[in-house]
C-alpha positions as CSV (number, residue, x, y, z in Angstrom):
1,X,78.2,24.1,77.5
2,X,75.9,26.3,78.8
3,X,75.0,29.7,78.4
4,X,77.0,32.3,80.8
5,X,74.2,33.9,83.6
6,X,72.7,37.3,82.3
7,X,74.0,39.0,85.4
8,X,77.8,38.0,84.7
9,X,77.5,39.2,81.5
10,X,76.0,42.3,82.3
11,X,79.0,42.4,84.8
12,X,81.7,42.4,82.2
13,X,79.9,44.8,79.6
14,X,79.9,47.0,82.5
15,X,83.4,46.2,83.6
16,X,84.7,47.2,79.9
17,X,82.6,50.0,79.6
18,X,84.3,51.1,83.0
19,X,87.7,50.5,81.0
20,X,86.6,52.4,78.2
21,X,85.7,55.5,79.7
22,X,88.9,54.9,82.3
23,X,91.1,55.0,78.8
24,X,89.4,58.1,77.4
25,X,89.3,60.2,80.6
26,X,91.7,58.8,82.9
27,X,91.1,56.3,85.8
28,X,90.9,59.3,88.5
29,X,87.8,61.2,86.9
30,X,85.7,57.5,85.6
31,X,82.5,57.3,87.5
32,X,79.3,55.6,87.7
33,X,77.5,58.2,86.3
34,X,80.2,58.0,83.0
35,X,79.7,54.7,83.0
36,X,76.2,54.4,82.7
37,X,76.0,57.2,79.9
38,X,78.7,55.8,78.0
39,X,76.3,52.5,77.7
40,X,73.2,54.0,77.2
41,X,72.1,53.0,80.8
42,X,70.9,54.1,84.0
43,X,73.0,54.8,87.3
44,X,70.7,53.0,88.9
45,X,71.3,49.6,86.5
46,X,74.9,50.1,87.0
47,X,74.5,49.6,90.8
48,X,72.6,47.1,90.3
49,X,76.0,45.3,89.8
50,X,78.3,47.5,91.2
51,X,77.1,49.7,94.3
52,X,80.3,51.9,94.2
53,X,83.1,52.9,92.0
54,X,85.3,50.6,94.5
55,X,83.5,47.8,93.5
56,X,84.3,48.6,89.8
57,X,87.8,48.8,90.2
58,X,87.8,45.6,92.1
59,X,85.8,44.1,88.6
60,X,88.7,45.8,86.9
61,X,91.6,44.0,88.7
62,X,90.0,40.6,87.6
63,X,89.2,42.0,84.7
64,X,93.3,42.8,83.8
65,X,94.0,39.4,85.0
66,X,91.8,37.9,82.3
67,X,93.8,40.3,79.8
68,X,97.2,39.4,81.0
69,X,96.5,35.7,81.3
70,X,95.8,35.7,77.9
71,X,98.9,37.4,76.3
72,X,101.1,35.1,79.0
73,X,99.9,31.8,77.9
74,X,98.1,32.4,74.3
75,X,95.5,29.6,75.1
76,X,98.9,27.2,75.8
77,X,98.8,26.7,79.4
78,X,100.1,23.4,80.7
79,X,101.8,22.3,77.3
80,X,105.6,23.5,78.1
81,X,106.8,20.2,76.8
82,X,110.0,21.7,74.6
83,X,112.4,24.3,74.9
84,X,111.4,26.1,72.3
85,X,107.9,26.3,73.8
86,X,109.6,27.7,77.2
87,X,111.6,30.4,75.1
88,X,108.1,31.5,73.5
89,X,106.4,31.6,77.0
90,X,108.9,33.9,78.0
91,X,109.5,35.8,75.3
92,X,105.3,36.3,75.4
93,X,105.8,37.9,79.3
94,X,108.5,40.7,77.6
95,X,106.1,41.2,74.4
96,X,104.3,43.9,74.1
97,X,100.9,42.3,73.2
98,X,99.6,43.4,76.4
99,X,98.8,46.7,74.7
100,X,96.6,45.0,72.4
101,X,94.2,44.2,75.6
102,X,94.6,46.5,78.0
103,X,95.9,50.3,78.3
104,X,99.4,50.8,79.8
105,X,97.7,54.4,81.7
106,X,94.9,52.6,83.2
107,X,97.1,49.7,84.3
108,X,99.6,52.1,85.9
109,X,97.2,54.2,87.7
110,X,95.3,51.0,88.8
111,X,99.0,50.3,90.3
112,X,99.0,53.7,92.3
113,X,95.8,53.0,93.9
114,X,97.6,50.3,95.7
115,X,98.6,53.3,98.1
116,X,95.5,54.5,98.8
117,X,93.2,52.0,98.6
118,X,93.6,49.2,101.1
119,X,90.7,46.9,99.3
120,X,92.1,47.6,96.0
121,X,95.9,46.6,97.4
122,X,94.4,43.4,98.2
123,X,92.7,42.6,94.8
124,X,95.8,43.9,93.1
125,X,97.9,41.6,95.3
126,X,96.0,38.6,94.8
127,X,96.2,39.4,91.1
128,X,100.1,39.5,91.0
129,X,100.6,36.5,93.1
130,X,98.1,34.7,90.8
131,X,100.4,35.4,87.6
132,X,103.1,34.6,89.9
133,X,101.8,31.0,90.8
134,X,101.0,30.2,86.7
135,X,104.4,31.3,86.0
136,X,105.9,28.6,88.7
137,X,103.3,25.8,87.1
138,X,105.1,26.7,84.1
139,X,108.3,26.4,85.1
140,X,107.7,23.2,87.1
141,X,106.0,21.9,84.0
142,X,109.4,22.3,82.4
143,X,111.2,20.5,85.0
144,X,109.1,17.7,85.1
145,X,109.4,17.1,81.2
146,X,113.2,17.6,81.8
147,X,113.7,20.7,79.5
148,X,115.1,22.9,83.3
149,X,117.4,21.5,86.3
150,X,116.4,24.5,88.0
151,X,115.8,23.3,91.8
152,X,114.4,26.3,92.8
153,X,111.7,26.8,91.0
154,X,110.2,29.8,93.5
155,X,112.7,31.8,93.4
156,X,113.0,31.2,89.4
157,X,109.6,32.5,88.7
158,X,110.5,35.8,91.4
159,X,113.2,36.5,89.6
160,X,111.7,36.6,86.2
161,X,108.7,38.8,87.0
162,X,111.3,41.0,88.6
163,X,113.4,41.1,84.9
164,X,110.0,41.6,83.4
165,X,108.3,44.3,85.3
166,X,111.5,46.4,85.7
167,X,112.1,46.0,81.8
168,X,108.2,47.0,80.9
169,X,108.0,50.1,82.9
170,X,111.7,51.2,81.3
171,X,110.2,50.0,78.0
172,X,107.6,51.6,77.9
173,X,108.9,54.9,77.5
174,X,109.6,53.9,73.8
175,X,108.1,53.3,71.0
176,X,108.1,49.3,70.2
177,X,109.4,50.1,67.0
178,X,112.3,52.5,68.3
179,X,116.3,50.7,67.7
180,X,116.5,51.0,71.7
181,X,113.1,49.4,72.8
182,X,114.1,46.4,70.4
183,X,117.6,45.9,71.9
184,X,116.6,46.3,75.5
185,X,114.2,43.9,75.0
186,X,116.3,41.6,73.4
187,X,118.7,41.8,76.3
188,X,116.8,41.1,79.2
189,X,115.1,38.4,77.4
190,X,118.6,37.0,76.4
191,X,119.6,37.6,80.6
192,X,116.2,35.6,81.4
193,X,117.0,32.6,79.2
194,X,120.2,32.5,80.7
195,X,118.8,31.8,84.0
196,X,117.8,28.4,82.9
197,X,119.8,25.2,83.6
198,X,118.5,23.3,80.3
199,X,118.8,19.1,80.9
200,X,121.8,17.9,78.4
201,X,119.8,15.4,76.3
């Protein structure tokens, strides 16, 4: 395999130094110019790659799609060949092992952008219906390997991310380790799993 381009990785040192300084001093007051000092860099080498702070958060939408990708699947993407591997996917979407990627208070103020930034509404959009579509390749895996019935798989996935991101922003008000946040949790996964019509074998 060959070696990544110097520019993409420059790109995505940028991106999480973007994140970084987003985390420390909120979304709303990260800049170029924060950027650039919290690498060591220029402004100027920053625009090099990204002439505006718009085109940063754009890097940071794909950028929290890498993250969430990786705590939905856990490197297991198209293997949903048992039913205990579709319990594990979905318990993985009501985890909270996001939060070892990415920051809940950048993510949500990414979200509120989505008002007033027409650009960003779009990324964010595409983002959301991305996670959507690998969530119904999921499922349809598990239909065709006869673990589900479930006919409609569209409105199957729909459903789910509306259990799961309802139940995260509630959640998230609470510690993970507080008696509440664990029995919540184990309730709307426990409501999700019901939603499945598993094949009699």
């Amino acid at each position: 395999m060959g070696r990544k381009p110097m520019g993409a990785t420059r790109s995505l040192e940028i991106i999480r130094a973007f994140y970084a300084v987003a985390r420390e001093v909120g979304l709303e007051n990260a800049s170029i110019s924060r950027v650039g000092e919290h690498m060591g860099i220029s402004n100027g080498l920053v625009m090099h790659y990204f002439k505006t702070k718009d085109e940063l958060l754009i890097g940071l939408n794909d950028y929290i799609l890498q993250q969430h990708m990786q705590v939905m699947l856990e490197g297991h993407r198209g293997q949903i060949r048992s039913r205990k591997d579709l319990e594990e996917l979905i318990r993985n979407l009501f985890s909270r092992k996001w939060n070892q990627y990415f920051d809940d208070g950048v993510f949500y103020s990414c979200y509120a952008l989505i008002y007033r930034n027409e650009a960003f509404k779009d990324s964010f959009k595409a983002y959301l219906l991305e996670l959507h579509r690998v969530l119904r390749d999921e499922l349809q895996q598990a239909r065709e390997n006869g673990i589900i019935e479930n006919e409609n798989i569209d409105s199957l996935a729909e459903i789910i991310f509306a259990l799961v991101d309802g139940s995260y922003y509630y959640l998230g008000m609470f510690d993970q380790g507080d008696a509440l946040h664990k029995s919540q949790q184990e309730t709307y996964i426990a409501h999700c799993l019901q939603l499945f019509k598993y094949s009699v074998s």
